[in-house]
Every structure is written in structure tokens, then in C-alpha cells.
C-alpha positions as CSV (number, residue, x, y, z in Angstrom):
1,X,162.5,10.1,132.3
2,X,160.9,11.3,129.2
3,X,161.8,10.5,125.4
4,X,161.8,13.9,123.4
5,X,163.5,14.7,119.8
6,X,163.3,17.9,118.0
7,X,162.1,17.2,114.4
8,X,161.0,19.2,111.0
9,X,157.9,18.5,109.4
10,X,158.1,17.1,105.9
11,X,155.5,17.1,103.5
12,X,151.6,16.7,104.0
13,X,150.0,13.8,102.6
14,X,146.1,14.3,102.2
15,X,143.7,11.1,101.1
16,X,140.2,10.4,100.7
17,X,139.8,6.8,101.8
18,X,137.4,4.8,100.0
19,X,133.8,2.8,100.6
20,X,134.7,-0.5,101.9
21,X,138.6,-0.2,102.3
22,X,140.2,-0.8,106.4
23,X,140.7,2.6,107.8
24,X,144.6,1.6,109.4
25,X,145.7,-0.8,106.1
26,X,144.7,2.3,103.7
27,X,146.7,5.2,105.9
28,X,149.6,2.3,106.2
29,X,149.3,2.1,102.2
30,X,149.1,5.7,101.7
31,X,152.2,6.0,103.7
32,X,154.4,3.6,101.9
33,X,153.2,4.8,98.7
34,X,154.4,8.8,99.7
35,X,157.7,7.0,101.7
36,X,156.4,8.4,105.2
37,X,158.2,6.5,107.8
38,X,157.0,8.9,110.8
39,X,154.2,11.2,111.1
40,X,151.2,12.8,112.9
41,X,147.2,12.1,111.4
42,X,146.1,15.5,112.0
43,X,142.7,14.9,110.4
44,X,140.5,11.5,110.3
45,X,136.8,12.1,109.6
46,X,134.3,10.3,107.2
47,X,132.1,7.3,108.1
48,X,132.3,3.7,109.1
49,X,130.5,0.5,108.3
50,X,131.9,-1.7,110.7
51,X,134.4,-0.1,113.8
52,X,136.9,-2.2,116.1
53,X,138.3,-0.9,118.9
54,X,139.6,-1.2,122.6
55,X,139.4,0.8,125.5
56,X,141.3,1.1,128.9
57,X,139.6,-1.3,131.6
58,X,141.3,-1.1,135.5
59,X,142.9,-4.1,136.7
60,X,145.1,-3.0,140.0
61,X,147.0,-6.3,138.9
62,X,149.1,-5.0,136.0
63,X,152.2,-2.8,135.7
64,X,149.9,0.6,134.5
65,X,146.7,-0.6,136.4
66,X,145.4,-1.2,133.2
67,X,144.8,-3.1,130.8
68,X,142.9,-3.2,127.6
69,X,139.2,-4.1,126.9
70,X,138.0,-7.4,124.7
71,X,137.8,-6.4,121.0
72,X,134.7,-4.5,120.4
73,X,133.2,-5.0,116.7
74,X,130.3,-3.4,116.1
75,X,128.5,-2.6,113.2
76,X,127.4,0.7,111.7
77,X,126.3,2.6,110.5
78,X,129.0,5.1,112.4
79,X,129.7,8.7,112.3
80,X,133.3,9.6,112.4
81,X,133.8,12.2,114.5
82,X,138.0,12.7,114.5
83,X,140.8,10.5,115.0
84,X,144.1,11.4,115.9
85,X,147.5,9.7,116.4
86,X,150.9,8.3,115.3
87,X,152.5,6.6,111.8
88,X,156.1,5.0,112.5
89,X,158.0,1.8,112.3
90,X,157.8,-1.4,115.1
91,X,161.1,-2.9,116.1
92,X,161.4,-4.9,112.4
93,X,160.5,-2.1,110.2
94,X,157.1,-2.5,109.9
95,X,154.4,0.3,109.3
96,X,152.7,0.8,112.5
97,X,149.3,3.4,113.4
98,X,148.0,4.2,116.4
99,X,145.1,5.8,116.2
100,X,142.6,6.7,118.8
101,X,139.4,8.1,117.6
102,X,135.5,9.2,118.2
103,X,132.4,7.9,116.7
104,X,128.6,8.1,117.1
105,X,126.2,5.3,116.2
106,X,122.7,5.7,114.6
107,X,121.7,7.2,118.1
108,X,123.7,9.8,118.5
109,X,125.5,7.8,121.6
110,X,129.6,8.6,121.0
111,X,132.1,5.4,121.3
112,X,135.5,6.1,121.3
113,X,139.0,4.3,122.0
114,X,142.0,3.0,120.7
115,X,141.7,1.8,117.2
116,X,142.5,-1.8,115.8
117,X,144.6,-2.3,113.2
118,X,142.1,-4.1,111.3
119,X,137.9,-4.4,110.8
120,X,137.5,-0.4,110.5
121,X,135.5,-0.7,107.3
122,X,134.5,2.8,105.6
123,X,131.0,3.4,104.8
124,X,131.0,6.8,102.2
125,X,134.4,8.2,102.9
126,X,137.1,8.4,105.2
127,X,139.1,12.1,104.9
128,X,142.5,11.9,106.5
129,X,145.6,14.2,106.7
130,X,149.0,12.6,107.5
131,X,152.1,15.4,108.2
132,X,155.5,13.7,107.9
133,X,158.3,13.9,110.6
134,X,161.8,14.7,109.5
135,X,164.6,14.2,111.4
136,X,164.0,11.6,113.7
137,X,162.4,8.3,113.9
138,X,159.5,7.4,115.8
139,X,160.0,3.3,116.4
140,X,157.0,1.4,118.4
141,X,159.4,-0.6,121.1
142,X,158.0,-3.3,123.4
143,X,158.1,-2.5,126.9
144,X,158.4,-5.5,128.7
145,X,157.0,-4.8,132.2
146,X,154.1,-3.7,130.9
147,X,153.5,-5.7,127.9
148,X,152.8,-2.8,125.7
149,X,154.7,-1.5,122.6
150,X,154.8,2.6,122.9
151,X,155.8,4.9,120.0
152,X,159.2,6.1,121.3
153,X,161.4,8.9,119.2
154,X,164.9,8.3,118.1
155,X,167.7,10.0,115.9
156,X,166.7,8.9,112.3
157,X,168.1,6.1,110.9
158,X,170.4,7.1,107.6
């Protein structure tokens, strides 16, 4: 079974992130400021001082054979390649991102995973477009054989 809703976009936030703010507090702030309760980040690129992450690791033990990685924070100076991913609510109302991006290092070797929500610190500038969803609501539920919460779409709340 899959979850699927038909939806209208809504308008297109654009930001310029600043030196030194967290990458997923300042598109959760940009959000609430323009009211965008769901939404796609169709554009992420700029630089990081500092990145934190996770990645998938196997483990034939768990539900998705899967789990995540320890916490990887590392510091910079990174090259932001992209990021794309998801702005809705959790189960209480509470912004949520997921974001899963690409980075170099200094080297020119490319990191890439699941973003945290926090410790993504912005070196010169962080360029992000955010296009709202109308028409539905995208709410992050817990799934609890699995222990993850996935972005799931709904009817929009009134």
C-alpha cells in the first residue's frame, strides 16, 4: 500500500541563509515566518562550517535491514553540493525537515546522507528554495515496527 494525495503548489519561498546560522533551524524559521506547513526544498546549495549527518548502515536484525549510522560531525570547510527533501508537521504540530544532501570536503572527496536537525553550521551562505504544498498535509508519523517516523500525506487539516 502506498500513501498518495493530489496537491497544488502554493507560493515559493526563496532565502539566503546566513554565516554561522543551523542549516534545518533557519529553513524551519523561514517556514513559520511565510506560514508553510508542507513543502518541497527544491534548491539547497551554499557552504558549511561544520556538517552532521547519518547514513544507512545494514543490520539483517531490524524491521528495514537497516538502521542508521552514529552521528557524524565533522568539520569544514564543506562544499555544498545540493540538498533536497521535505518540510511538514510531526504528530504534535511541530515543524519537521528532512533533508538529505551532498557535500565535498577540502579534498574533493563527496559525503552525503541524511541530514540532522541540528550542528549544520553555514560557512559563506546557504541558498535554499522551499515550494509550498496546498491541499494536503504532509504529517511525519512514527511507525512503530520500524522505529522510524516517515513523512506520510493526508487531507489538510482546516
Amino acid at each position: 500500500m502506498s500513501y498518495t494525495a493530489a496537491a497544488t503548489r502554493g507560493k515559493t519561498l526563496v532565502a539566503r541563509i546566513l554565516p554561522g546560522e543551523d542549516l534545518i533551524p533557519s529553513i524551519i524559521e523561514c517556514c513559520r515566518e511565510h506560514g508553510v506547513k508542507a513543502g518541497f526544498i527544491t534548491v539547497c546549495i551554499g557552504s558549511l562550517r561544520k556538517a552532521s549527518f547519518v547514513y544507512a548502515v545494514e543490520n539483517k536484525e531490524t524491521y528495514y535491514k537497516m538502521v542508521y549510522s552514529e552521528a557524524q560531525k565533522l568539520d569544514g570547510p564543506f562544499e555544498f553540493l545540493g540538498g533536497q527533501g521535505l518540510v511538514g508537521l510531526d504528530e504534535h504540530d511541530g515543524w519537521q525537515v528532512h533533508l538529505h544532501a551532498s557535500f565535498c570536503d577540502k579534498d574533493r572527496n563527496v559525503l552525503a546522507g541524511h541530514m540532522l536537525d541540528e550542528g549544520n553550521l553555514v560557512l559563506a551562505t546557504m541558498e535554499v528554495v522551499i515550494q509550498e504544498i496546498s491541499d494536503i498535509s504532509l504529517k511525519r508519523i512514527y511507525h512503530h515496527q520500524s522505529g522510524f517516523s516517515f513523512f506520510t500525506p493526508l487531507p489538510k487539516e482546516e
